[in-house]
C-alpha positions as CSV (number, residue, x, y, z in Angstrom):
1,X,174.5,79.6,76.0
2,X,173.2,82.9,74.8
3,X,169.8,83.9,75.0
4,X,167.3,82.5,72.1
5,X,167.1,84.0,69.1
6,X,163.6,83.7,66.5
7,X,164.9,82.6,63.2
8,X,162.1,80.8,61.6
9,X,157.9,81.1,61.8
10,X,156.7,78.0,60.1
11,X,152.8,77.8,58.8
12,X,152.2,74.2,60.1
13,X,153.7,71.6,62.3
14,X,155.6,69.8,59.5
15,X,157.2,72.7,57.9
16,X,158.9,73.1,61.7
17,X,160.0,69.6,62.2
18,X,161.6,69.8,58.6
19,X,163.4,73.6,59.6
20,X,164.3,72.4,63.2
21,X,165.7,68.8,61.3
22,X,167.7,70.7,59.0
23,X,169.4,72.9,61.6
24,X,169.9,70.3,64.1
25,X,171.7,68.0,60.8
26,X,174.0,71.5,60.8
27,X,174.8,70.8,64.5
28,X,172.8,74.1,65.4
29,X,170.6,73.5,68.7
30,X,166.6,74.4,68.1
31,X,164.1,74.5,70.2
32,X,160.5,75.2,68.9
33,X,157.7,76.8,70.9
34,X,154.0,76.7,70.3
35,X,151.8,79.2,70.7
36,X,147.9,78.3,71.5
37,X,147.6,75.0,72.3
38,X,145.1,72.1,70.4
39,X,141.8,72.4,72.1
40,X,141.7,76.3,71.8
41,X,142.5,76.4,68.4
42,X,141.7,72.5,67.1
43,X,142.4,73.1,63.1
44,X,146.5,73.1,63.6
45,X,146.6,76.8,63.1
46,X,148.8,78.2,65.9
47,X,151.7,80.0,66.4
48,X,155.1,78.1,66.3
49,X,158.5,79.5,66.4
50,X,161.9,78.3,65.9
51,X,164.4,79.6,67.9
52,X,168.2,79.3,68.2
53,X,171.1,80.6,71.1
54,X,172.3,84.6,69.7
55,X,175.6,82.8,68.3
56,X,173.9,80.5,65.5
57,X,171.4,83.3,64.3
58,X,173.2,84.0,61.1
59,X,174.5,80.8,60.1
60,X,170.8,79.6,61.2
61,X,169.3,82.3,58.8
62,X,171.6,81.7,55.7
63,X,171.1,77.5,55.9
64,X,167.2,78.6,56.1
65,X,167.7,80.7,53.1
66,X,170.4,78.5,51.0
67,X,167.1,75.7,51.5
68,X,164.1,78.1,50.6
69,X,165.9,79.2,47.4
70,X,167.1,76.1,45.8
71,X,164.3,74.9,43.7
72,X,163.6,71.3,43.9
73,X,165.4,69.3,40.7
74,X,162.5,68.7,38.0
75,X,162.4,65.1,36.6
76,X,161.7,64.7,33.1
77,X,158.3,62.7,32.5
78,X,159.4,59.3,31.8
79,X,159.4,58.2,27.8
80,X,156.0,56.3,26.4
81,X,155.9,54.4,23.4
82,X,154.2,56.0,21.2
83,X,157.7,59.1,22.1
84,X,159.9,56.0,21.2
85,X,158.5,55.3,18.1
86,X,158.3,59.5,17.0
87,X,161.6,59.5,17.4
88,X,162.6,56.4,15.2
89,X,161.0,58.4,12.3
């Protein structure tokens, strides 16, 4: 393999377990690197990266960008009564 390539800086642990999840469902290999660890910097705010080999970058980047844009599908607010009966009118 090729050597890593940064294609993702997530603000919090979760956010990188959700990007590196994504990729790896893609069949992409990731491997996530932290930057200061717990006890110097206890409130979760460190430094991660997400990194791929050179030959994913792109397709890495685009998946990345395909998820950030979609907005998440809005469910309507589900139907009371009293929106039943205003409409029987």
């Amino acid at each position: 393999m090729s050597k890593p390539s940064i294609v993702f800086r997530p603000l919090t642990e979760n956010e990188a377990n959700v990007v590196r999840r994504l990729l790896e469902a893609y069949g992409i290999p990731v491997s996530v690197s932290s930057g200061l660890p717990p006890a110097v910097y206890p409130m979760n705010i460190r430094e991660s990266t997400l990194s791929v080999p050179e030959e994913f970058r792109d397709e890495a980047i685009g998946i990345i960008e395909a998820h950030r844009v979609a907005p998440a599908p809005r469910r309507r607010p589900p139907r009371t009564i009293s929106d039943q009966d205003a409409s029987d009118e």
